[in-house]
N, C-alpha and C positions, 0 to 999 in steps of 0.2 A: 732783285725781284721788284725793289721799286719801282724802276723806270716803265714795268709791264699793267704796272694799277692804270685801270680808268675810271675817271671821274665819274662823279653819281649822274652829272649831267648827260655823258658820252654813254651811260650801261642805260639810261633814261632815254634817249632818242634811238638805241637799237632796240628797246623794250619795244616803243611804239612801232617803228618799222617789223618786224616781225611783228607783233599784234597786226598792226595796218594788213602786211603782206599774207598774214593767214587768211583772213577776212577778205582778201580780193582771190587769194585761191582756193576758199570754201564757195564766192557766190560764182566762180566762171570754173569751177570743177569739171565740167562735162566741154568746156572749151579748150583744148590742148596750146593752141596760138596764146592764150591770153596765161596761163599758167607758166608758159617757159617765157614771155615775157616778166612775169612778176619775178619769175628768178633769176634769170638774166639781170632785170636790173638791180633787183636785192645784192648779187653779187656784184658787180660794178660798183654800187655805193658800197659796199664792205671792204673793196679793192683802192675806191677810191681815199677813203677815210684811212686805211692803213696808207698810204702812197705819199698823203697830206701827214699823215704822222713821222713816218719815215724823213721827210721834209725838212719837218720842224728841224727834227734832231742831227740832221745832216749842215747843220751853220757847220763851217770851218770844214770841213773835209774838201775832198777836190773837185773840181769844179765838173769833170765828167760824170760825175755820183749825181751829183745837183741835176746837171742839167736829161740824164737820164730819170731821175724821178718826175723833173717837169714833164718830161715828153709823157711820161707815162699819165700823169695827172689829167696835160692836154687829151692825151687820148680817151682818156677814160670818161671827161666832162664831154668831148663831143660826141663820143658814142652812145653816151648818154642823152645828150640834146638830141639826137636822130632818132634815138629810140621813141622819143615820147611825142618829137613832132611828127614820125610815124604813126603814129596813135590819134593825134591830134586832127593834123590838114586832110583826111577823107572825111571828117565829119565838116568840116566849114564849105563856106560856097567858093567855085574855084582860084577867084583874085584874092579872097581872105588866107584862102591857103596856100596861094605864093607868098604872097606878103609873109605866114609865119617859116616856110619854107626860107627865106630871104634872110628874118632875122635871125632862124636857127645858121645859115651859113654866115652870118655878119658877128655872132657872137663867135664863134668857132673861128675865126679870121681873125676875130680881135683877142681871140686869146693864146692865138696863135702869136702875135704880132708883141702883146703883153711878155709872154713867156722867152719866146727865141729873138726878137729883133729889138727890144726893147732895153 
């Protein structure tokens, strides 16, 4: 049951995230779009930090184990970047919102690149 404790700091940053994520689905309550976004990505980051955890503790097993938690991670970190640069590039004017448009797929390429080719 040890290997299942988490750290004060790890029960301390989902404290906030829940606090944070209440607080953005109490002030957009009457907006349905913005409410299944805050859970969506709530859960994604919940998905992701277990996936990062899994990780850790997967040194020395085999390397298909590995590299399916990577894919999973990758997916999780770009889905996550799309999400929020979806949120993001309709509020800028429209060459600033390529430009983040760009560097969301240049991050997700390079992490791509980090993970499987690297």
């Amino acid at each position: 049951m040890a290997g299942r404790q988490y750290s004060a700091l790890t029960t301390l940053g989902f404290g906030a995230l829940a606090f944070n994520s209440g607080l953005a689905i109490y002030k957009s309550w009457g907006d349905a779009v913005s409410v299944a976004f805050v859970l969506a990505a709530d859960a994604a980051l919940a998905l992701l930090f277990l996936c990062l955890r899994e990780f850790e503790r997967a040194r020395g097993r085999a390397a298909a184990t590995n590299r399916n938690i990577k894919a999973a991670v990758w997916a999780l970190t770009t889905l996550l970047t799309a999400m929020f640069v979806s949120r993001v590039a309709p509020l800028m004017p429209p060459v600033v919102a390529a430009v983040v448009w760009v560097m969301a797929v240049a991050t997700a390429g390079g992490g791509f690149w980090a993970f499987f080719l690297n």
